[in-house]
C-alpha positions in Angstrom: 54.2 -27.8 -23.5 56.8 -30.0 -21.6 58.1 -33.0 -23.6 56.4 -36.1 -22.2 59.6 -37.4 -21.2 60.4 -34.5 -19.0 59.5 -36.0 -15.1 61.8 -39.0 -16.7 64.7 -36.1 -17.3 64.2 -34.3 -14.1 64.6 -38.0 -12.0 68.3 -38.6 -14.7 69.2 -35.3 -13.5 68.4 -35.3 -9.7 70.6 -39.1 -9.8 73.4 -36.9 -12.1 73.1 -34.5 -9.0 73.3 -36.8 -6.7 76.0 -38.7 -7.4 78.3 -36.0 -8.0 81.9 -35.5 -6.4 80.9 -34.0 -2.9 83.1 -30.8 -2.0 82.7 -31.4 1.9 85.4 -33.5 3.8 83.2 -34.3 6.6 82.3 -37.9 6.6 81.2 -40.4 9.2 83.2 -43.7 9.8 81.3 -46.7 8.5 78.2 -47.3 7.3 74.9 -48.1 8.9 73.7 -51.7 9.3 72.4 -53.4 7.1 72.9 -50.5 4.1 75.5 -50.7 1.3 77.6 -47.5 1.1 79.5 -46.3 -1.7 82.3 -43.9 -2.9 79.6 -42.0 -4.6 77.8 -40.8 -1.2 75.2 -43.3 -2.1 73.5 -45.4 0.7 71.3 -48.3 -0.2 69.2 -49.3 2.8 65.9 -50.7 0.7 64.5 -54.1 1.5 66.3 -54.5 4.6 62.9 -55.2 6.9 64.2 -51.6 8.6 61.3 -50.7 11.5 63.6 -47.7 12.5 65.7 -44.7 10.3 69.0 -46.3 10.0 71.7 -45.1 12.2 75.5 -43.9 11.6 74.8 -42.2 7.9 77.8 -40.1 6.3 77.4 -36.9 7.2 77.9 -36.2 3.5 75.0 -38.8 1.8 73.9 -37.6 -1.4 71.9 -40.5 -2.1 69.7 -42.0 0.5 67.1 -45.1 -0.4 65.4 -46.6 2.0 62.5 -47.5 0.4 60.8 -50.9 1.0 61.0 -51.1 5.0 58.3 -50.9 7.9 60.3 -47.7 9.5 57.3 -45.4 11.0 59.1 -42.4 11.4 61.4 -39.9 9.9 63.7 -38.2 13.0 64.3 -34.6 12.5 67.6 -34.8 14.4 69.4 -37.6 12.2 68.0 -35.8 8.9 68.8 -32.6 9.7 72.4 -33.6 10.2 72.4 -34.6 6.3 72.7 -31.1 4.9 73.8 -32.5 1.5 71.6 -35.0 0.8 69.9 -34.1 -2.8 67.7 -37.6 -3.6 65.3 -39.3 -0.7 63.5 -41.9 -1.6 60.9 -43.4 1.7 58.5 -45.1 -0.3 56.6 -48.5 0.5 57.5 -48.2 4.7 54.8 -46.9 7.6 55.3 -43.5 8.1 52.2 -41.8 9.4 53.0 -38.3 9.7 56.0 -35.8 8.9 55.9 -31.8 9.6 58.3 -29.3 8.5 61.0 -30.1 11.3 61.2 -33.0 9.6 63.5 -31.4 6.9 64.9 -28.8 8.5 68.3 -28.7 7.0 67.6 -30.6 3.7 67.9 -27.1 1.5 69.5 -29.0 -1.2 66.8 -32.0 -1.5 65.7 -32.1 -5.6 63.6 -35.5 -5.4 61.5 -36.5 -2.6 59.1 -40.1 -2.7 56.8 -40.6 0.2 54.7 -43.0 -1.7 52.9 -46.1 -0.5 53.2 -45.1 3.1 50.0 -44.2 5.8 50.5 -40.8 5.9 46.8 -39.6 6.5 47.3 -35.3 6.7 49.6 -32.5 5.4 50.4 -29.7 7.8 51.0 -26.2 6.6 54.8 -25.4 5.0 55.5 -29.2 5.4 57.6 -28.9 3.0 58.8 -25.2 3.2 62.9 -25.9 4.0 62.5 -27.7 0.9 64.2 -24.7 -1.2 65.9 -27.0 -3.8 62.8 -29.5 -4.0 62.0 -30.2 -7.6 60.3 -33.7 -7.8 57.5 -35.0 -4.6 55.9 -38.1 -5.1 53.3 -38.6 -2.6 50.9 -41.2 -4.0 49.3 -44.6 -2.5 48.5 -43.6 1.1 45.5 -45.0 1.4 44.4 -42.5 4.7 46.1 -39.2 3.2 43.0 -37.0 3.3 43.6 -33.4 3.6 46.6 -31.3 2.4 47.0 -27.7 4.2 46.7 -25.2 1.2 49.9 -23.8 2.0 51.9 -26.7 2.6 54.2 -26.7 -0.9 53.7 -22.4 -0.6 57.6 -22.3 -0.4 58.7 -24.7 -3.3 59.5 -22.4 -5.7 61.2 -24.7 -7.7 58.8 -27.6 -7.9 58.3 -29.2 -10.8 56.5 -32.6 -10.8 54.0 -33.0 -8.3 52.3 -36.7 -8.0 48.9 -36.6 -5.2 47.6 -39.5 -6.9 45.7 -42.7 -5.3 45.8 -41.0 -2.2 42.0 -40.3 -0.2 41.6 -36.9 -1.4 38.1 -35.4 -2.0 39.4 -31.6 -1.9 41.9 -29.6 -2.8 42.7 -25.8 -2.4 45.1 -24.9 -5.0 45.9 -21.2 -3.9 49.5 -22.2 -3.1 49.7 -24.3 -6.3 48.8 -22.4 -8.9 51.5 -20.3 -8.3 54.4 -22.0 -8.2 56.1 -20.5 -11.0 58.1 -24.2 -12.2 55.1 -26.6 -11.9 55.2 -28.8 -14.9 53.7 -31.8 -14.3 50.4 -32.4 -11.5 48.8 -36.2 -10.8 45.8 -36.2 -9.4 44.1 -39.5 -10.7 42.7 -42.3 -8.2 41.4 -40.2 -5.8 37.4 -39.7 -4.7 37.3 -36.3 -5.6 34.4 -34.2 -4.8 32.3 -32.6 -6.9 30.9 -30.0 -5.0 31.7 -26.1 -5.3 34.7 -26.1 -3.1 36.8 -27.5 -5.6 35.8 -25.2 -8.3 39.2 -23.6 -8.9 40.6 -27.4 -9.1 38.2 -28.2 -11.6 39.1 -24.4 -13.9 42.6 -25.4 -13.2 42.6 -28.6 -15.0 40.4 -27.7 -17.6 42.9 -24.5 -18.5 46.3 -26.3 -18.0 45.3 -30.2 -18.7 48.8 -30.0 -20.2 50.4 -30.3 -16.7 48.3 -33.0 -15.3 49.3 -37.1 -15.4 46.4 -39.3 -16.3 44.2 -36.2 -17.3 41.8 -38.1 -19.0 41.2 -41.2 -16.0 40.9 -37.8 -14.0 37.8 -36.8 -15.8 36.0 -40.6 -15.7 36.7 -40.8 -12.2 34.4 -37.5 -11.4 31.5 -38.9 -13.7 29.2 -35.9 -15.2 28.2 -34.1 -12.1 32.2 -32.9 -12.3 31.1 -32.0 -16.2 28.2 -30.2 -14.8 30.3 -28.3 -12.3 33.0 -27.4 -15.1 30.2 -26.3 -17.2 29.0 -23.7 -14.4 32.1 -22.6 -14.0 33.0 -21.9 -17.8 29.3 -19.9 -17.5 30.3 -17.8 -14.7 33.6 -16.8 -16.2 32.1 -15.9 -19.9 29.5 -13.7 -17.9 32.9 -12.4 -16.5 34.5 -11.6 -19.3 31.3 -9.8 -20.6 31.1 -7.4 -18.5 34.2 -6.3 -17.7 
């Protein structure tokens, strides 16, 4: 079992990452308005009342915060030209939707937070250039409601995985279950439903509770028709298992 401390690791890494000498000579002049730049291809844009994705980035950003803003929308064109960037951190702003144009070119992103935003739907492979991706937080929108079950299919190297507080009653966990690196899943603060379609989600946590944040808050959230459910389940799989 991973060492509690292990998301805490994986975020000291990703900044170790991040911050490291860059080997590419391209950089723009300047610095966008409003952001702080610094000779370790970090960019600070957060709390700078931002309503669009700032302008005039070094093409060789590592680091990129922009986190506390009211920016709506992530542009596939300026991201895309950011092939280096490794840490991306979007929380607390108004975006509503992203797809997988939206990171393109980001092959070397480890740590990605869309937290507190209004994102209501996941499309399929959202996430699929996402090759490096090792740490997605995605909790607190309030309208997020439906992730496509193949939309983290290609994050092979995906770690920590935080759903939690969104509006999610379902989740099909075909694409999850196996991603060979997943170490740590939260779920907790959202209406889950405790009907038969999320049967494999319920197996899932009751086999690897180990990997999932807030496990027990999980459980009191679902009250004991979810018990009644598990209990089902554990009776169709012992059947199972005596006969074959």
């Amino acid at each position: 079992r991973p060492a509690p401390a292990q998301p805490l690791r994986l975020i000291v890494l990703i900044l170790f990452l991040a911050t490291r000498a860059n080997t590419s000579p391209v950089l723009s002049t300047g610095c966008p308005d409003r952001c702080v730049c610094d000779d370790q291809l970090v960019v600070q844009c957060a709390g700078q009342h931002l309503t669009t994705f700032p302008v005039n980035l070094p093409l060789a950003t590592r680091q990129l915060i922009i986190s506390n803003n009211r920016i709506v929308e992530l542009p596939p064109l300026a991201l895309n030209y950011l092939s280096d960037l490794v840490y991306l951190d979007c929380s607390n702003n108004s975006l509503t939707e992203i797809s997988e144009s939206t990171f393109g070119n980001l092959r070397k992103l480890a740590y990605l937070d869309l937290s507190f935003n209004t994102l209501t739907r996941i499309e399929d492979r959202t996430f699929g250039p996402l090759t490096s991706l090792v740490m997605l937080r995605m909790t607190d929108n309030p309208g997020l409601s439906e992730i496509h079950p193949d939309a983290f299919v290609e994050n092979t190297a995906l770690q920590v995985l935080d759903v939690g507080r969104n509006n999610l009653t379902v989740l099909n966990i075909t694409s999850l279950i196996a991603l060979p690196a997943l170490r740590s899943v939260g779920l907790s603060g959202n209406p889950w439903s405790c009907e038969c379609d999320n049967e494999d989600l319920c197996l899932w946590v009751h086999l690897e509770g180990f990997k999932f944040q807030g496990f027990n808050l999980f459980y009191s959230n679902v009250i004991p028709a979810w018990r009644f459910l598990m209990l089902s389940y554990q009776i169709k799989v012992g059947f199972r298992e005596l006969i074959t």
